[in-house]
C-alpha positions in Angstrom: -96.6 5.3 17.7 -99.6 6.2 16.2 -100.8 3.8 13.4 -104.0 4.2 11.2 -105.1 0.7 10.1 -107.3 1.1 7.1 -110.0 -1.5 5.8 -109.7 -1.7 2.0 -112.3 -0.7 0.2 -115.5 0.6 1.4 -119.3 -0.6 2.9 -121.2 -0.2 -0.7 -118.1 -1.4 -2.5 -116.9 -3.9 -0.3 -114.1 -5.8 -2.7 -113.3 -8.9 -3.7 -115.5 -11.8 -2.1 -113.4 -15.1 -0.3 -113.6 -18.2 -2.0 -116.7 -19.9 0.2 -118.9 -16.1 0.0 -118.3 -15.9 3.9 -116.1 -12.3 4.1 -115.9 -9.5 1.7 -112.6 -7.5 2.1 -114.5 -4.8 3.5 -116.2 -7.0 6.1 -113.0 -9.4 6.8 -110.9 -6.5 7.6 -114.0 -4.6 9.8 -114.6 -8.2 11.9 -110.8 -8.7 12.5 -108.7 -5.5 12.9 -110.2 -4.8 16.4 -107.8 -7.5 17.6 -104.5 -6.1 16.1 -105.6 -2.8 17.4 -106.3 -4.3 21.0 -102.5 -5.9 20.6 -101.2 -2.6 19.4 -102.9 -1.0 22.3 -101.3 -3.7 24.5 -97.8 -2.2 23.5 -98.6 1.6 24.1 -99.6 2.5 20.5 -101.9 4.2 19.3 -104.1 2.2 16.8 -107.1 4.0 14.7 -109.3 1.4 12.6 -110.0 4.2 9.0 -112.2 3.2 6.2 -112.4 6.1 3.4 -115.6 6.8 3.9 -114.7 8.6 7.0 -112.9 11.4 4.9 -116.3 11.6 2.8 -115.5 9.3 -0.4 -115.3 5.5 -1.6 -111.6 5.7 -3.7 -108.3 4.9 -2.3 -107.3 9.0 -2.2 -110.0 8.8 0.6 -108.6 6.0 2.3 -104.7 8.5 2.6 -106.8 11.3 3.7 -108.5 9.5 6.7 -105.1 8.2 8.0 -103.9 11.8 7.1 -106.9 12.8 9.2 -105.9 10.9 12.4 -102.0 11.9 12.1 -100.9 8.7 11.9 -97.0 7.9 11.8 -97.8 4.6 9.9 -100.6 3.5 7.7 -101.7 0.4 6.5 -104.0 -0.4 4.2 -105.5 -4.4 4.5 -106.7 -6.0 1.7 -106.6 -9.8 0.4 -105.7 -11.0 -3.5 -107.8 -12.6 -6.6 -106.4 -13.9 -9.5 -107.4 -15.1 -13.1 -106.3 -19.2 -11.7 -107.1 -20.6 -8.8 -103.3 -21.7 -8.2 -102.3 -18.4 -7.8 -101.2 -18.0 -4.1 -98.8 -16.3 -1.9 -98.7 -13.1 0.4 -97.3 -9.6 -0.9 -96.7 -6.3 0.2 -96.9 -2.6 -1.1 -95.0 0.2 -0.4 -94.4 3.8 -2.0 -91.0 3.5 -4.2 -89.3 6.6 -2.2 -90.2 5.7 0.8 -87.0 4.2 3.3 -89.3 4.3 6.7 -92.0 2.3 3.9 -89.8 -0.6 3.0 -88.4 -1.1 6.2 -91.5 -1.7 7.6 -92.9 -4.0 4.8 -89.8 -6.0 4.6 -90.7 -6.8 8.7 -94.4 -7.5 8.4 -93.9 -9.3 5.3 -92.4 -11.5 6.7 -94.1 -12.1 9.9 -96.8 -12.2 7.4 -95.0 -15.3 5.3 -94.1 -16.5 8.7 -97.7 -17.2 10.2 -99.1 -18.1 6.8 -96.4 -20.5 5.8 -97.6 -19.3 2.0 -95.3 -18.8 -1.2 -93.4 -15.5 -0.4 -94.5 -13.2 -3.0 -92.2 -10.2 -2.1 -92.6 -6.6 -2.0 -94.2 -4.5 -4.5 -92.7 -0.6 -5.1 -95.5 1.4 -6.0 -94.5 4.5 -7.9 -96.5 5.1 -10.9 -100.3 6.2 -11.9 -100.6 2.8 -13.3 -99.8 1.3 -10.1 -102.2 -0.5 -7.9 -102.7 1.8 -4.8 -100.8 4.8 -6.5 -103.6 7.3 -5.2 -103.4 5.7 -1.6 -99.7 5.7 -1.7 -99.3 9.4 -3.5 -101.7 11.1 -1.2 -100.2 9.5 2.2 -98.1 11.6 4.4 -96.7 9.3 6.4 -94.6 5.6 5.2 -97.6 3.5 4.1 -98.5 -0.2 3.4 -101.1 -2.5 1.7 -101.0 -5.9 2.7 -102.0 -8.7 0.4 -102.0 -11.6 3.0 -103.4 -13.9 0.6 -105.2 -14.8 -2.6 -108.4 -15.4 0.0 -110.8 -15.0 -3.2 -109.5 -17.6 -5.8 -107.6 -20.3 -3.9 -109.4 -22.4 -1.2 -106.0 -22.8 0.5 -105.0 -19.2 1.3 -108.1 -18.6 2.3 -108.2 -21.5 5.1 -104.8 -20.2 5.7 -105.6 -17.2 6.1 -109.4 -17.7 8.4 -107.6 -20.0 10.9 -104.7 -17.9 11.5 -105.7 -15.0 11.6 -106.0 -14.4 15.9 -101.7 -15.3 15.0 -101.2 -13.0 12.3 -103.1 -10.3 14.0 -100.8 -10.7 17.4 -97.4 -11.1 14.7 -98.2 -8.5 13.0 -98.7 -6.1 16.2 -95.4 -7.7 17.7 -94.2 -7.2 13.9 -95.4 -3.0 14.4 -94.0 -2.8 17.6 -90.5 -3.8 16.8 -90.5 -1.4 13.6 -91.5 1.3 16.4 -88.7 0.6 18.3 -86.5 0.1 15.0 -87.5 3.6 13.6 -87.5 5.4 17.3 -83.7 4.3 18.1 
């Protein structure tokens, strides 16, 4: 299987900051998705690290086309959560509303998410409308597409420890997690 993983936002607009300053989205995802695509790679997949930039833009239409770009058969888009509290925690995932191949894959790496994170299960999250977060990434995707909100890394110190000293687990879950969905969708 081929599967674009796609750092969320972009190197002059790198997102939300975590709680201590040490990671932007941007950077967290850039400094840790080599390692799920080394697992992925362990397994025979394919595994393409995509930033929108690559596709010649900085919104999240330009993050579909570069995993359009590299023909991927899954895409997933990494990003972490803020909120308005600091007590807001939890992990969540997005998916397109019409998309069968999309939920049954974010139901399985939501909760190998949940699983290594041992954080409040927040659920999925159908994405179907302009108003939407991630409708343009979703809409313009041509393949079953996720964004993954692990945690809420930039407003609550405990996600974000969570989060930091799990993440060579959840990066060999979630690979275990892709490969089973592989095997799932191929059978």
């Amino acid at each position: 299987m081929n599967i674009a993983l796609s750092i969320g936002h972009h190197p002059r607009s790198q997102g939300c900051d975590t709680i201590d300053g040490s990671f932007t989205e941007y950077s967290l995802w850039a400094t840790h998705l080599p390692l799920l695509r080394q697992h992925l790679e362990a397994y025979g997949h394919t595994a393409r690290i995509v930033n929108r930039t690559q596709a010649g833009g900085s919104t999240p239409s330009f993050a579909a086309a570069a995993c359009n770009a590299v023909h991927a058969d899954l895409a997933i888009e990494f990003h972490f959560n803020a909120a308005d509290t600091p007590e807001a925690t939890g992990t969540e995932t997005l998916y397109w509303r019409g998309s069968a191949l999309g939920k049954i894959a974010a139901e399985m790496l939501q909760q190998a998410m949940t699983g290594i994170l041992k954080l409040r299960d927040r659920g999925l999250k159908t994405v179907s409308s302009p108003n939407d977060r991630g409708y343009e990434y979703f809409h313009k995707t041509r393949m079953p597409a996720l964004m993954l909100e692990p945690a809420f890394a930039a407003t609550n110190a405990g996600d974000w420890a969570r989060l930091r000293d799990t993440m060579p687990a959840l990066m060999a879950a979630l690979a275990a997690t892709i490969h089973r969905y592989s095997e799932t969708v191929n059978n």
